[in-house]
Structures are given as structure tokens and as C-alpha cells.
N, C-alpha and C positions, 0 to 999 in steps of 0.2 A: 504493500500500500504506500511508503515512504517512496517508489519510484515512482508515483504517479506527480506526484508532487511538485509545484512550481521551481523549489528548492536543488529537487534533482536534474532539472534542466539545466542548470548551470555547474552542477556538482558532478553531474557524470550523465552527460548527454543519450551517452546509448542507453543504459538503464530505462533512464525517461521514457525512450523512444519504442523501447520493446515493450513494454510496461505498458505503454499505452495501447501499443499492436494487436498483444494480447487481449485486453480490455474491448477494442472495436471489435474484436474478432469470436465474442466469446456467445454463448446464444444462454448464457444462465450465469448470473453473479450473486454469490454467496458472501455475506461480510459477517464471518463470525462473533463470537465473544472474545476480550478483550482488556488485556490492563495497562496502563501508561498511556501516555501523550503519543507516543513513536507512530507514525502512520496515519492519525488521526483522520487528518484534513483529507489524505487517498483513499480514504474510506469515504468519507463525503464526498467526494468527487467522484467513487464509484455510483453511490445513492443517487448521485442526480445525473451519472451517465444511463443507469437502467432506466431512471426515471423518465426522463427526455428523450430515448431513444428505445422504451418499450422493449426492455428487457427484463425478462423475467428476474427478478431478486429476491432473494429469503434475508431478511436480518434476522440475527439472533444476541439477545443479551447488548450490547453496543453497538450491534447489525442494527436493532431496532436502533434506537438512539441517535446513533447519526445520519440514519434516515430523517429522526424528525428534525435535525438539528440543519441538516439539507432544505428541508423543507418551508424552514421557517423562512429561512434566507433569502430562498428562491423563488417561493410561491408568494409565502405572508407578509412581505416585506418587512424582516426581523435581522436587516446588515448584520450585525453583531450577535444575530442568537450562536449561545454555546451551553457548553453542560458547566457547571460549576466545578466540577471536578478537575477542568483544564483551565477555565477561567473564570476562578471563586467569585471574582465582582467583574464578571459579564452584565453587558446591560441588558440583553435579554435573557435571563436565564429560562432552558427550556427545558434541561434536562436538570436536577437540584438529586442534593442529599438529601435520604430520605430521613424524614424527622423525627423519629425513633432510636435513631444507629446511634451508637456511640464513636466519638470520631477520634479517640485515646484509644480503645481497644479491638485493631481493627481484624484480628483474627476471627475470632468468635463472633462477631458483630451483625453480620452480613444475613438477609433474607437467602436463609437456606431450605431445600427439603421440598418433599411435594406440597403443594399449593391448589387449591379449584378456582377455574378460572369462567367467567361466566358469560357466555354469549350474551350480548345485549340484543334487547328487544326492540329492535328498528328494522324498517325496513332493507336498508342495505346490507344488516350485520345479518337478517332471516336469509338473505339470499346468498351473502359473498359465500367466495371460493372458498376460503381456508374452512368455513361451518361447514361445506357440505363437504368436503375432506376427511373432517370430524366425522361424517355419518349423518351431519346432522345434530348431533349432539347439543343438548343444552348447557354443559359443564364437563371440562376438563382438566384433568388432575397432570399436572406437568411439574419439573423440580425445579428450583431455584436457584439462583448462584449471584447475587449482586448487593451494591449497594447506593446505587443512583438509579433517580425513576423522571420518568416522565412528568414535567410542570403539571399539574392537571387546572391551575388557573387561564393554561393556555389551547389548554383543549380543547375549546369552545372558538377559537382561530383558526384552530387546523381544520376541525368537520368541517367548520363552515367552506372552505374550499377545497374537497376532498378527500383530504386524509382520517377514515373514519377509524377510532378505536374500538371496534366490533367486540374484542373480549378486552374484561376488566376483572380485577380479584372478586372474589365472592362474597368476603366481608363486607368490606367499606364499598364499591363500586370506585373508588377514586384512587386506584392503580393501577394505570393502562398496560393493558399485558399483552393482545394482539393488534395490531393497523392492517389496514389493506386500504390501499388507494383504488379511489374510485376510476374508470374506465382505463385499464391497463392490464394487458395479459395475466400480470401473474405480478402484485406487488405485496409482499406477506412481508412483517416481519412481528417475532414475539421475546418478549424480557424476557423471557423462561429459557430452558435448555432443553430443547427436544433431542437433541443428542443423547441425551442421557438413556432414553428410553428407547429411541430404535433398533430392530432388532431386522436381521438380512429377509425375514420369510415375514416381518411383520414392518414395513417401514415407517416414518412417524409423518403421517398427512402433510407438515409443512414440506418433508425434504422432499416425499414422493411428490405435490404438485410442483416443487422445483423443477423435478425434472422433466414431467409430463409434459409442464409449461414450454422447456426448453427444448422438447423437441416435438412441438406444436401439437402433442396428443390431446391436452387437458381437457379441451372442453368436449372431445368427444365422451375422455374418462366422465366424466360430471355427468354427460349426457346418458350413461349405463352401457356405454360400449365396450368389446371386450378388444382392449389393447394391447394384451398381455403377447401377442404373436407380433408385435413391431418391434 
């Protein structure tokens, strides 16, 4: 992600240049989970290569995050949205600590474990992709691993221009846990860790519509066709 980078155009041109090759070239981009500054901004810059040029993306854990933090920039007119965790007095902060955590004990600290996560009752969250992925499902139990969340003061900016939070925690409703943007192949991303739980004979809804996405099966998959012979 650090070769994507304004940075590495001057720092080591070819890097740059392949870096980017790859990225034009890719038909599915995946921005994992994440710790430190390193890469940040090439992760954002992947977020709104998919985004802009309708390519399928999964974020996960800081996948999601820098999606929204792409998003604010680019869509919500938010120049300076960033997560506090890289710039504590950002003037937009979009992504915050969450205010629970203790920020001295940072081992043990962290939203760990499985979690239910709960389809909202909207019309775009009744129909998106990653629900019916789910099965349908009205609540999902996924595991956890972070300690920064989604603004949810700024949530209410994003839907309104189509990045809807379709799953939210079960408790409180005010920790966004899944996004999917509105009219785009395939743009998922979730704070949880679906990794943790896929298994080769059972894959886990977000990575399998990754790929479906990527190699333009998906919406026959949604539609009950059997793709399993492509």
C-alpha cells in the first residue's frame, strides 16, 4: 500500500509505477486489517480506486475505515476527515476511539470475541448484497479485533449520499459494523474479522461475494444460479 503513494513517486519510481499496474489491473481489491500509520493513505487511495472505477472491494477491520475515511473526503466534502488514531486532532474526525477503551492498557483493552451484528431494517440494508450473502439473515455473530470505530455523529452524512451502514452491533445500534455503497458491483466492507471464521468447504459471505463479484458471477449467485461449474 506505501507504493501506491504520492511519497513513493519520488522515492522509488518503479515501485510506484508497478504498484499502480497492478492496482489498474486487478478485477477485486481487498484492504485488510491493520496497525500503524505505514500504508495508510495507499489504502485510501485503493478505497477510492474501487470506488470510482467499480471494482469490487471487501474492507475489513481498517478495510472498512479507510473506506469511510475515503469517502468523507471525496464524496462528503470532509478535506481533512481522518481516524484519530493517525491524527488525534483531525478536524474531521470520522473514525474516533472508542469510549470505553482504556488508552494506558492497551493489550487487554481492545473489542475482542464474537459479537451479533444486526441487519438494519431499511430498505437498502433488506435488499443489499452482503444480507443476502448472509442467507438472509437477520443477525450475525462475527469476532472482533479493534479499537477504533466508526464516528456514528457522522453517519447521518454518509447514508445521506450513499454509503449505507446496513449492519450495526446488536446492543446499542451505534457501532457500525457492515457498509455497502449504494449502486456498485460489489462494495462491502465490515469492522469484524470474517477471516477468522472461514473455513475452505464453508467460505465466509463477504470473501465468497468478493470473488463472485470479481469474476462477474455474483449476481447470477444472488439470483439462485448454480455457478459452482465456472
Amino acid at each position: 500500500a506505501s507504493d501506491l503513494e504520492e511519497a513513493s513517486k519520488h522515492k522509488d519510481p518503479l515501485k510506484y509505477h508497478e504498484a499502480w499496474q497492478q492496482m489498474c489491473a486487478a478485477n477485486g481489491i481487498l484492504v485488510p486489517g491493520g496497525f500503524g500509520e505505514r500504508g495508510v493513505e495507499g489504502k485510501v487511495l485503493a478505497a477510492k480506486w474501487a470506488r470510482e472505477h467499480n471494482i469490487p472491494y471487501l474492507g475489513i477491520c481498517l478495510g472498512l475505515q479507510v473506506a469511510v475515511i475515503e469517502f468523507a473526503r471525496n464524496v462528503c466534502g470532509m478535506p481533512s476527515a481522518h481516524s484519530t488514531e493517525f491524527r488525534e486532532n483531525c478536524d474531521e474526525p470520522v473514525v474516533i476511539f472508542m469510549p470505553e477503551i482504556d488508552r494506558t492498557t492497551m493489550g487487554g483493552t481492545m473489542r475482542l470475541g464474537s459479537r451479533p451484528t444486526k441487519f438494519q431494517d431499511s430498505e437498502f440494508a433488506r435488499q443489499s448484497k452482503i444480507k443476502q450473502l448472509y442467507a438472509g439473515a437477520d443477525e450475525v455473530h462475527e469476532r472482533h479485533r479493534h479499537r477504533y470505530e466508526v464516528n456514528p455523529e457522522k453517519v447521518a452524512a454518509f447514508e445521506a449520499k450513499g454509503l449505507h451502514f446496513v449492519g450495526r452491533d446488536a446492543e446499542t445500534g451505534e457501532r457500525m459494523e457492515i457498509l455497502e455503497l449504494a449502486n456498485h458491483p460489489y462494495y462491502v466492507a465490515a469492522q469484524y474479522h470474517p477471516e477468522y471464521l472461514t473455513r475452505p468447504l464453508s467460505p465466509s459471505p463477504p470473501f465468497l461475494g468478493l470473488l463472485l463479484a470479481a469474476s462477474g458471477q455474483l449476481d447470477a449467485y444472488l439470483a439462485g444460479q448454480d455457478v459452482t461449474q465456472e
